[in-house]
C-alpha positions as CSV (number, residue, x, y, z in Angstrom):
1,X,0.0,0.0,0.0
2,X,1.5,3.3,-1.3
3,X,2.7,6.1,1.4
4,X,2.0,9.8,0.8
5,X,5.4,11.8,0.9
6,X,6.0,13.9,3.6
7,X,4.6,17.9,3.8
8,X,7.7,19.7,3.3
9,X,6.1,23.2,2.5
10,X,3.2,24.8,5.3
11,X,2.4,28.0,6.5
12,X,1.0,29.4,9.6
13,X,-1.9,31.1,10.3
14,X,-3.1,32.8,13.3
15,X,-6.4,31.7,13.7
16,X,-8.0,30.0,16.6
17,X,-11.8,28.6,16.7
18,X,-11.6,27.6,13.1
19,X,-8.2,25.8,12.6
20,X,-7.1,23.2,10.9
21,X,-4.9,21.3,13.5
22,X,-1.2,19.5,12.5
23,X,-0.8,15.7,13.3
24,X,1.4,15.8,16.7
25,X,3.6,18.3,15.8
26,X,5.0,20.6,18.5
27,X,4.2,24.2,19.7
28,X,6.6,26.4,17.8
29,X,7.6,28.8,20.3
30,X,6.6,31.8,17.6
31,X,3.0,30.7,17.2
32,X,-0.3,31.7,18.8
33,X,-1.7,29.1,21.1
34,X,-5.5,27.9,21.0
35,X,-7.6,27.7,24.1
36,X,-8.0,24.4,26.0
37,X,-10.9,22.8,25.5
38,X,-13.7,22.4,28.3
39,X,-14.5,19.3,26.4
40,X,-10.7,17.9,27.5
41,X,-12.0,15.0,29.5
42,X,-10.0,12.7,27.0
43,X,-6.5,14.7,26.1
44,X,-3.4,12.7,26.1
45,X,-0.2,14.5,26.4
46,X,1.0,13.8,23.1
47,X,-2.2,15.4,21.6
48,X,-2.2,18.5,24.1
49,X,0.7,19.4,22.5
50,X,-0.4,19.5,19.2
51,X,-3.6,21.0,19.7
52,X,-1.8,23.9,21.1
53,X,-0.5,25.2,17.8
54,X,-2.2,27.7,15.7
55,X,-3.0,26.6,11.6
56,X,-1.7,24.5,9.7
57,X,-2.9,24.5,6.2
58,X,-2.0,22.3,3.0
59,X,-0.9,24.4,0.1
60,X,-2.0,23.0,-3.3
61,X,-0.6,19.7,-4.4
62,X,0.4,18.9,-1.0
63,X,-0.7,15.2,0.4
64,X,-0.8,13.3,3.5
65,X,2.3,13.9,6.4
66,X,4.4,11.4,8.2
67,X,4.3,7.6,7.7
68,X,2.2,7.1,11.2
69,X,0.0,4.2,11.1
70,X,-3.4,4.6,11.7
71,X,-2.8,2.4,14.7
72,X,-0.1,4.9,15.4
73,X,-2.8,7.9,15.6
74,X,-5.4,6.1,17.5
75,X,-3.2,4.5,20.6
76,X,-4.1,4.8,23.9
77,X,-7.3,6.4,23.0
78,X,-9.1,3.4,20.2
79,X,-10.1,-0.5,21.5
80,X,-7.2,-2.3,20.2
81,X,-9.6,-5.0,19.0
82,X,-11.3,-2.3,17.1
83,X,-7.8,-1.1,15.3
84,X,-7.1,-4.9,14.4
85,X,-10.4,-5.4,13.0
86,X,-9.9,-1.8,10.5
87,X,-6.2,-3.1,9.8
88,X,-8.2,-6.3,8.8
89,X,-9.9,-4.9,6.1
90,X,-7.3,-2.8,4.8
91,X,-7.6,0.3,7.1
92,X,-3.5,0.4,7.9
93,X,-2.5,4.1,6.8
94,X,-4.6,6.6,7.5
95,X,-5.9,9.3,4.6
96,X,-4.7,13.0,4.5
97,X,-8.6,13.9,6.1
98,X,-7.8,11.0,8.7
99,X,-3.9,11.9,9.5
100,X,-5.4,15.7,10.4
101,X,-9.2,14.8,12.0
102,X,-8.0,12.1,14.3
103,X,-5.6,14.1,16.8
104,X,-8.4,16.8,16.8
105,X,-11.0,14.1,17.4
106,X,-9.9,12.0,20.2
107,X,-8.8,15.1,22.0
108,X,-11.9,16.1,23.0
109,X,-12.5,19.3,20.0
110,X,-15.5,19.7,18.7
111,X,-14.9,19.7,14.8
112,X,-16.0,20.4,11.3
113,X,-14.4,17.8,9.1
114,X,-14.4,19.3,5.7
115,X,-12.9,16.9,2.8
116,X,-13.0,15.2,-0.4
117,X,-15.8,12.7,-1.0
118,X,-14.3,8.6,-0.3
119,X,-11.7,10.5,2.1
120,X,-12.3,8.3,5.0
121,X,-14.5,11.0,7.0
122,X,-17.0,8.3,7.9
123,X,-14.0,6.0,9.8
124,X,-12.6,9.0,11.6
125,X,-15.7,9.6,13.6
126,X,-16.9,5.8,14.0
127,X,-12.8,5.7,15.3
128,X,-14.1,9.0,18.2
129,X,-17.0,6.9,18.6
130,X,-15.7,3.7,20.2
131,X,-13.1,6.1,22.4
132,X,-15.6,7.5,23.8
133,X,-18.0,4.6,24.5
134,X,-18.4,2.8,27.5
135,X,-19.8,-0.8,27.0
136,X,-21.1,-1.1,30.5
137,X,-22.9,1.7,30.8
138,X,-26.4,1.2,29.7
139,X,-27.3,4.6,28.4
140,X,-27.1,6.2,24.4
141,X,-23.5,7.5,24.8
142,X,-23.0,8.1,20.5
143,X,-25.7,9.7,18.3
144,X,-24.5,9.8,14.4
145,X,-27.4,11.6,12.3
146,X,-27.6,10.8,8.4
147,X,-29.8,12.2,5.7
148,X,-30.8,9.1,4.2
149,X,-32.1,5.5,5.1
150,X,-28.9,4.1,2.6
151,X,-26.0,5.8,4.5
152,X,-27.2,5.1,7.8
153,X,-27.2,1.3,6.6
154,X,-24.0,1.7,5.1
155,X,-22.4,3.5,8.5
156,X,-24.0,0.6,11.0
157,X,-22.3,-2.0,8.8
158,X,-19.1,-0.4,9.3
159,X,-19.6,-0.4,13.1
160,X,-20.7,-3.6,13.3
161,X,-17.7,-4.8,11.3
162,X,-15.5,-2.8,13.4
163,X,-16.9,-3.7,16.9
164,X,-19.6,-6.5,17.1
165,X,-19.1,-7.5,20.4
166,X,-19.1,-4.8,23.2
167,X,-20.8,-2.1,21.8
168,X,-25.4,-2.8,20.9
169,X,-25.7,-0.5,18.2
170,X,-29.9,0.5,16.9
171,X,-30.7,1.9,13.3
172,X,-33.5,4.3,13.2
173,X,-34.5,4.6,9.9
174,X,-38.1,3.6,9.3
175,X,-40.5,5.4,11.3
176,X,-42.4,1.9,10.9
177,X,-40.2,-0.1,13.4
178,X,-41.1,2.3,16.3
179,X,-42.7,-0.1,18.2
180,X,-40.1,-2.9,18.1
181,X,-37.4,0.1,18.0
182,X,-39.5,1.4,21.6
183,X,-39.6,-2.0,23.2
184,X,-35.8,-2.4,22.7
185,X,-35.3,0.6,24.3
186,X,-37.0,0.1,27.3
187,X,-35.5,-3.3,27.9
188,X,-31.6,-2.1,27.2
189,X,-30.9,1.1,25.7
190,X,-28.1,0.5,23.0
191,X,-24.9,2.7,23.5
192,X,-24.9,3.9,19.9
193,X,-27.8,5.1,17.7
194,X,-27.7,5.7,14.1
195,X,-30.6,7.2,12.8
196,X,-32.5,9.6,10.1
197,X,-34.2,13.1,11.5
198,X,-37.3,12.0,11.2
199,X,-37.3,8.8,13.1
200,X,-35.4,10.1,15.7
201,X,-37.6,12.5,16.6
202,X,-40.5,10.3,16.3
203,X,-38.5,8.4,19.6
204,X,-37.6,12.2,21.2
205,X,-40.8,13.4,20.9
206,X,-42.4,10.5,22.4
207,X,-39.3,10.7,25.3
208,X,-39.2,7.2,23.8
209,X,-35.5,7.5,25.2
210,X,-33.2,11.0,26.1
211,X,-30.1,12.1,25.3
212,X,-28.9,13.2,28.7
213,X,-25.7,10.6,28.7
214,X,-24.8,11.3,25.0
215,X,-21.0,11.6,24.3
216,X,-20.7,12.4,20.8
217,X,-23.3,13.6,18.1
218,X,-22.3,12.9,14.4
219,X,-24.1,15.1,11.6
220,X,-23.0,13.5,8.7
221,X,-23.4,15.6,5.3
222,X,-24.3,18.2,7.3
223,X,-25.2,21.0,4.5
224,X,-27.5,18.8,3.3
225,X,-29.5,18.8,6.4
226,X,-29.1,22.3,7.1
227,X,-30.4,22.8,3.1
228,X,-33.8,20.8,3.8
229,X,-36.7,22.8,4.6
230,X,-38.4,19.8,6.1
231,X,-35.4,18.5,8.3
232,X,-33.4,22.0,9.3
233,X,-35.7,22.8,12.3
234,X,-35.8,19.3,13.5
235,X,-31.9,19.6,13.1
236,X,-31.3,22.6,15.6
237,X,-33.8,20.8,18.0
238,X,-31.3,18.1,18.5
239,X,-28.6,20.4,18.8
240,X,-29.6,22.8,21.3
241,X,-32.8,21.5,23.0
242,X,-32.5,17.7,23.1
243,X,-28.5,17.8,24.4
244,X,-26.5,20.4,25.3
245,X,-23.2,21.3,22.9
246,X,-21.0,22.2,26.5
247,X,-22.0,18.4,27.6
248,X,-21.1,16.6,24.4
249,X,-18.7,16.5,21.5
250,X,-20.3,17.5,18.1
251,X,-19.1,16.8,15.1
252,X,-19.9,18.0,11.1
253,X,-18.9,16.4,8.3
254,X,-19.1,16.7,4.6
255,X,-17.2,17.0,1.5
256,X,-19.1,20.4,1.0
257,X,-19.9,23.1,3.5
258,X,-20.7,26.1,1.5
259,X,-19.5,29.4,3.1
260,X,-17.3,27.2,5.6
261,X,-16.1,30.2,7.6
262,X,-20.1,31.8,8.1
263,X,-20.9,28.3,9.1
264,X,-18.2,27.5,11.9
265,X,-19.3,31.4,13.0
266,X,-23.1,30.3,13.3
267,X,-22.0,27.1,14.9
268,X,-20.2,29.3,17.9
269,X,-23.0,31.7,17.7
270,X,-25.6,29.2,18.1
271,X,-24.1,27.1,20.4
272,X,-24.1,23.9,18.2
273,X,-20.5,23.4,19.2
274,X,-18.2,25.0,21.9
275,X,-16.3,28.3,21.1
276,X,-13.2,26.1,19.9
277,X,-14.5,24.1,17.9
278,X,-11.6,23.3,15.2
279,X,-12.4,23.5,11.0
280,X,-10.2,20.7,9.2
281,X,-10.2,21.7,5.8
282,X,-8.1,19.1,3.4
283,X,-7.5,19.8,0.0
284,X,-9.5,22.8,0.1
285,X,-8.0,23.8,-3.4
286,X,-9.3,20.7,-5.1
287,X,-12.8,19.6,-4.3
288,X,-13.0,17.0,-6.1
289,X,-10.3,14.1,-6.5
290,X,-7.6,14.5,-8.9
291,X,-8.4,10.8,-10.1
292,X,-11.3,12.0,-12.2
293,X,-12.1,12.4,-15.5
294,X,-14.7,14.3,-16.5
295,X,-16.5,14.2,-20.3
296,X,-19.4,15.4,-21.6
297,X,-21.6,14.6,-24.6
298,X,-24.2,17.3,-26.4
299,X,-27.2,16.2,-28.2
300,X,-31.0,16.9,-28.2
301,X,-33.2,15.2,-25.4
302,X,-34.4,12.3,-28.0
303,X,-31.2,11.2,-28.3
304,X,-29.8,11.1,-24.8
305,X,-31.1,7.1,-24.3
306,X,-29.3,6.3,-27.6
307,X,-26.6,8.4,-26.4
308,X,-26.0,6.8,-22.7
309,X,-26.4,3.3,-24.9
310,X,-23.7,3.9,-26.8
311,X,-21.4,5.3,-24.1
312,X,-21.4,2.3,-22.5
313,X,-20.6,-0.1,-25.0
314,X,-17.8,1.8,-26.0
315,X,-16.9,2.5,-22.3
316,X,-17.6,-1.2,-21.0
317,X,-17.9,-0.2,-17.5
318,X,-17.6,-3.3,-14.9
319,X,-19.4,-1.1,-12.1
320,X,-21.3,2.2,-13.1
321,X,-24.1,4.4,-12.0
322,X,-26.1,6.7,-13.9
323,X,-27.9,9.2,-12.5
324,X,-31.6,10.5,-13.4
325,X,-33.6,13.5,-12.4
326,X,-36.4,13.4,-10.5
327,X,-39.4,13.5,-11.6
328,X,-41.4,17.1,-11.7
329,X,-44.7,17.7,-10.4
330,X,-45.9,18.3,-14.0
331,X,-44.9,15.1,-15.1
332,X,-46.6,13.3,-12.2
333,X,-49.9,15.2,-13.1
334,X,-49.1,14.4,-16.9
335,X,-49.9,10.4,-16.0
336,X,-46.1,10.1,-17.0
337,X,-44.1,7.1,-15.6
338,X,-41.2,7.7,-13.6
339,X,-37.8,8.2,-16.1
340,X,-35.6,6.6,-14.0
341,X,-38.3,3.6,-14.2
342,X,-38.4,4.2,-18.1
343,X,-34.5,4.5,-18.0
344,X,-34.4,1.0,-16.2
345,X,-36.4,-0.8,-18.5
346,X,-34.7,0.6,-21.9
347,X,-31.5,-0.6,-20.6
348,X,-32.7,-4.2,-19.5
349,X,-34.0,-4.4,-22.9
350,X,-30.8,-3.1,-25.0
351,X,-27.6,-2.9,-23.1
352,X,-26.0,-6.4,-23.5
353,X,-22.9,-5.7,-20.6
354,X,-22.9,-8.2,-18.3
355,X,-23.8,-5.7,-15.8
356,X,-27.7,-6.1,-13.7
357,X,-29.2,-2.9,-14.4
358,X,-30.8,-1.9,-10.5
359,X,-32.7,0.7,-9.6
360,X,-32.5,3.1,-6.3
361,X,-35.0,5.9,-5.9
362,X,-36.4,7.8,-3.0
363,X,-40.4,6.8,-4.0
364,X,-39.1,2.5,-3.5
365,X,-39.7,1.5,0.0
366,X,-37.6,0.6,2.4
367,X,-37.2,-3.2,1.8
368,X,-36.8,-2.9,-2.0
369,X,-33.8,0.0,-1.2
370,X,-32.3,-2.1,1.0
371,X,-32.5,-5.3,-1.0
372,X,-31.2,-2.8,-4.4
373,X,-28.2,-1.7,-2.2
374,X,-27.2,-5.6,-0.7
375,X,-27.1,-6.5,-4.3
376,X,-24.9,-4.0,-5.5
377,X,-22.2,-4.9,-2.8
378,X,-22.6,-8.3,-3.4
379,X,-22.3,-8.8,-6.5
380,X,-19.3,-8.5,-9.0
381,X,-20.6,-6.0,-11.6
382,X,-23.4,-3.0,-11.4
383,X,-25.3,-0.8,-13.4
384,X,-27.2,1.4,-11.1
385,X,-29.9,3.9,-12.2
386,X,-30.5,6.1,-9.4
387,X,-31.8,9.8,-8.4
388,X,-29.9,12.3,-5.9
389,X,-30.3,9.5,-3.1
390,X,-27.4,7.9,-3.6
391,X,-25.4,10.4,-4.0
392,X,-24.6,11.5,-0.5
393,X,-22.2,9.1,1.3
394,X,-22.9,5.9,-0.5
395,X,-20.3,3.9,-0.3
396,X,-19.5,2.0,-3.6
397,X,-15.5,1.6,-3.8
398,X,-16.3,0.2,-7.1
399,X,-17.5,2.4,-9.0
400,X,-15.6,3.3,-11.9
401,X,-17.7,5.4,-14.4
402,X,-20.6,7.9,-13.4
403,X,-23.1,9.0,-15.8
404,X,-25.4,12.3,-15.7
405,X,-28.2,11.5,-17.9
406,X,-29.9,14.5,-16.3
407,X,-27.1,17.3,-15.6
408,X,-27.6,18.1,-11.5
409,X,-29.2,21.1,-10.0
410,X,-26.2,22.7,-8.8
411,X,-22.3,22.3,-8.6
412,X,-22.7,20.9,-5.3
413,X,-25.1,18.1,-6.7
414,X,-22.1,17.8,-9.3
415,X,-19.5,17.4,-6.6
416,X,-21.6,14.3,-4.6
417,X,-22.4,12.3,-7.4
418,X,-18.8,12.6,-9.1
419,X,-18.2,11.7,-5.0
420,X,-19.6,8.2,-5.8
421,X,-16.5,7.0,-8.0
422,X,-12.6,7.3,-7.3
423,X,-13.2,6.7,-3.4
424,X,-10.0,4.2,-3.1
425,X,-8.0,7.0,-1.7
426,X,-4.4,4.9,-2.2
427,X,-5.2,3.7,-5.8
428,X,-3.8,5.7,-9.1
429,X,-7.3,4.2,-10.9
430,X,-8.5,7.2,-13.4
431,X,-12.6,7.8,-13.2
432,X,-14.7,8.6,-15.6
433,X,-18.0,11.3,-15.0
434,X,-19.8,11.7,-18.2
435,X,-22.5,14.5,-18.3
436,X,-25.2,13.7,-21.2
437,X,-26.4,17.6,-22.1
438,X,-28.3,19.7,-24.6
439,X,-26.4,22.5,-26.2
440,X,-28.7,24.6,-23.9
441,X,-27.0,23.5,-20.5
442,X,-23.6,23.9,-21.9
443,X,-23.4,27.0,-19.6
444,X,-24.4,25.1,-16.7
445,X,-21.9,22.6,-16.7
446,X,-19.1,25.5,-17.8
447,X,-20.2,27.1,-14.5
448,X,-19.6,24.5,-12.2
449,X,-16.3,23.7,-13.9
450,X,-15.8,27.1,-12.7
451,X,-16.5,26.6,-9.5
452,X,-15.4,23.4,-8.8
453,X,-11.9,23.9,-10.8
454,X,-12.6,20.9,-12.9
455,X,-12.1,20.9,-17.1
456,X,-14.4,18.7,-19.0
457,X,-13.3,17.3,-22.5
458,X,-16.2,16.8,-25.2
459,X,-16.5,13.4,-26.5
460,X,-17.8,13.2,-30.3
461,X,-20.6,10.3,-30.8
């Protein structure tokens, strides 16, 4: 397994609440130092030291520090049995996001973690997670809030894989299992829940179970929540009214946090995190990995299933997914059928890959999304048709060619699905994203080439 080089080149800045923290280095004597933490419960000398410093920030080009292990990072503070188990499945060096987040993590900071889709943001905080839980105290000590059903699946696999024996570990993402969900927790409340807005409401509003021993609180893809009209109020609920932020540790995390700065204010402002809380920002030059190669195709909307067709014979893609919009109102009221649905069926019928053509959608219930998902890591080759639902945080290290057959709403859409490929963060594997557009959208995708720092090559059909 490759080793990034060693930073050689880094400049300090004088900032405090939102910094971007060096892995153990020592306190210059030049250089500002940062507040203690009230949340210090868990600092180790080593990590005191290094959490003293002012910023530290990667200049362009720039990659992972240091050849410390991840074992090397997480000693003294991570279950060793939960260390063997990630070197067991390849987790041994730790990713540029994990070589900064982890010292700031298992310090006791509350923390922003800011970085690159299929960084390794997700095994950072389960690593927090099982320091900080105590397997014999019978209480919900970890609280890890996703925006879909799919990623919370995904992130209780990883746990269970990780640590299957000490730590009971519930999934509240259908509103459906309340009742067995409520009869669990009266009889032995697990010490980590993993669970979607709604459902976990359903239990708080019901004082089903509190959060008054909580540890940690995850909000994964956290712009996304704070985006959704339906879930943003339920969101602040469980940050300031259901636990407190000065009795907790609270971690963000997603590869895109518009306005980064404005949000760690609000998040001091607010109290959603202690005043110290630390912003680790990795590769904030390059938002999207350097792996991928991005291509687009112009034609008329007639010709876009012809199109895709033909893109993937000539591509030949082992694992792929294309992406559909969703369906508007108008074309629900129309009597249309679905066009992921129509999408699905055209390809069963005239792509000859040896790829199943699945389907993932947010209108399939929750069985049929679970068994789409099982399938896909299962078995050896995929062709997925899905909408915007899998494109936050699905986990699909496969994946070597994405497809917009609808070009995304906005460049932050653009930056999650192109998320779902290249996500083996020590492979030199090239990507492909192919955008299928009309002449008309040309500007579109221009625009968030502009804002994402990407170039796209045509490709003649």
């Amino acid at each position: 397994m490759a080793v990034a080089p060693a930073v050689t080149n880094l400049r300090l800045l004088h900032i405090s609440s939102s910094a971007v923290v060096p892995k153990q280095c020592p306190a210059p004597s030049s250089v500002q130092l940062v507040g203690r933490s009230s949340s210090s419960r868990r600092f180790k000398p080593p990590l005191r030291a290094a959490l003293q410093t002012s910023v530290v920030l990667r200049e362009e080009g720039e990659s992972g520090g240091g050849a410390a292990t991840l074992r090397e990072l997480c000693r003294g503070h991570v279950p060793d049995h939960v260390l063997s188990r990630a070197e067991g499945i390849g987790y041994v060096m730790p990713t540029d996001v994990q070589s900064q987040a982890l010292p700031v993590l298992l310090s006791g900071r509350d923390c922003v973690i800011h970085a690159q889709t299929g960084s390794g943001k997700t095994l950072a905080y389960l690593l927090l997670v099982f320091s900080a839980v105590k397997a014999q105290r019978s209480a919900v000590q970890a609280l890890i809030v996703v925006p879909t059903r799919e990623l919370g699946m995904q992130v209780r696999i990883l746990m269970i894989i990780l640590e299957k024996s000490s730590c009971t570990v519930m999934a509240l993402l259908d509103g459906g299992m309340l009742r067995r969900h409520k009869s669990w927790l009266k009889a032995e409340p697990p010490s980590i829940v993993v669970a979607t807005i709604a459902s976990l409401c359903q239990m708080l509003d019901k004082q089903i179970f509190k959060l008054d021993a909580l540890e940690v609180l995850v909000i994964d893809e956290v712009d996304f929540l704070f985006n959704s009209s339906k879930q943003v109020s339920s969101l602040k609920k469980i940050l300031t009214s259901y636990s407190s932020s000065s009795k907790r540790q609270t971690v963000f995390a997603s590869a895109s946090i518009p306005q980064h700065k404005r949000f760690v204010y609000d998040c001091i402002q607010q109290k959603w995190t202690k005043r110290d809380v630390v912003h680790v920002h990795v590769n904030a030059i390059k938002p999207l990995p350097s792996c991928l190669q991005h291509k687009f195709v112009v034609c008329t909307k007639k010709l876009k299933h012809a199109v895709l067709l033909s893109l993937l014979h000539s591509d030949a893609p082992k694992s792929a997914i294309v992406f559909v919009g969703e369906q508007s109102e108008k074309s629900k009221k129309a009597g249309n059928g679905p066009s992921t649905v129509l999408l699905v069926d055209f390809l069963k019928t005239s792509y000859r890959g040896s790829s199943d053509v699945l389907l993932l959608e947010e209108d399939m219930n929750f069985n049929s999304r679970a068994a789409s998902l099982s399938e896909l890591r299962e078995g050896e080759g995929y062709l997925l048709v899905a909408t915007d639902i899998a494109a936050r945080g699905v986990d699909l290290p496969e994946t070597t060619h994405i497809y917009n057959f609808d070009l995304p709403r906005t460049a932050v859409d653009y930056l999650h699905r192109a998320g779902r490929t290249g996500r083996k963060p020590f492979s030199d594997e090239k990507c492909n994203v192919t955008s299928i557009i009309t002449l008309e959208e040309r500007f579109v995708l221009q625009r968030y080439e502009n804002e994402l720092m990407f170039n796209c090559e045509e490709v003649i059909i």
